[in-house]
C-alpha positions, 0 to 999 in steps of 0.5 A: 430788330429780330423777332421771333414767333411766340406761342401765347395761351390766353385764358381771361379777356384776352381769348376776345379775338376784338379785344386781343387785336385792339392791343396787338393787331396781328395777333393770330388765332391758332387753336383752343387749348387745356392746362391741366392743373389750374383753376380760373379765378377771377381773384386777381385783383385790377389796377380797377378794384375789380376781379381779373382772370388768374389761371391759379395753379392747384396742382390736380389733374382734375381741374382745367383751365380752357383757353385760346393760343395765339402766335403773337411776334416777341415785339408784340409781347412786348407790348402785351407785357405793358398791358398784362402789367408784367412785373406788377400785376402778371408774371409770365410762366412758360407751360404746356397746354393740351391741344387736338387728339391730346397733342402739347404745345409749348406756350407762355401765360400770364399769372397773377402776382398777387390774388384775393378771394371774393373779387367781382369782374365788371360786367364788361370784363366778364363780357370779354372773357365769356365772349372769347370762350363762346367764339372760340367754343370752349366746352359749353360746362366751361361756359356755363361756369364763366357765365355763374361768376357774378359780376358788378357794374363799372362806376366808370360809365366812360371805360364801360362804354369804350370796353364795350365799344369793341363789338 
């Protein structure tokens, strides 16, 4: 099989370096990166009832979803794709981030099929997201603002304790 070297920009869980390399394992860092005219929610509802990430398109400069680029094979999207639950919960949507001294970089994202408004993430959920963005030291105003989301506890103790289990 032929692959080839794609670009994905990760905003939500998957910006966890441990938690993108438990699902593909040769998924490579590249840089931090911007998409203007988006805003991180957390409305996108789970297979869980609980609030995933959704970078949801508004249209105004002013917001900015920060996040992670990856190099990640075609076979491993792939892959992604049955995670990201593609055609389900994500559609995939090609964009162009802004990376270092305002250069662009041609990546794919996950957008959520279907959101709602006043979602909670799980604690461990949210943990993920917020640890990505600190390791990858996305701007602190940004983290603070992930950190503000209030989130709820797991009624699945299992699923917490192996979400967890990752760091």
């Amino acid at each position: 099989m032929i692959t080839h070297d794609l670009f994905y920009f990760a905003y939500g869980s998957n910006m966890s370096v441990p938690r993108i390399q438990a699902r593909i394992p040769l998924a490579k860092f590249v840089t931090i990166a911007q998409l203007p005219g988006h805003r991180l929610t957390f409305s996108k509802p789970g297979m869980d009832v609980s609030g995933k990430c959704d970078a949801l398109y508004t249209g105004n400069d002013s917001d900015m979803v920060y996040g992670v680029v990856y190099r990640i094979s075609s076979a491993d999207k792939m892959v992604l794709d049955g995670y990201e639950g593609l055609g389900r919960h994500y559609l995939t949507k090609p964009a162009t981030v802004m990376i270092d001294l305002g250069q662009k970089c041609e990546v794919f994202l996950y957008v959520a099929t279907e959101v709602q408004n006043n979602l909670k993430p799980y604690f461990w959920y949210k943990k993920h997201v917020l640890h990505g963005a600190e390791t990858a030291g996305l701007p602190r105003q940004y983290l603070e603002y992930i950190d503000s989301v209030p989130s709820i506890a797991d009624p699945d103790p299992e699923r917490h304790a192996r979400e967890m289990g990752i760091y």
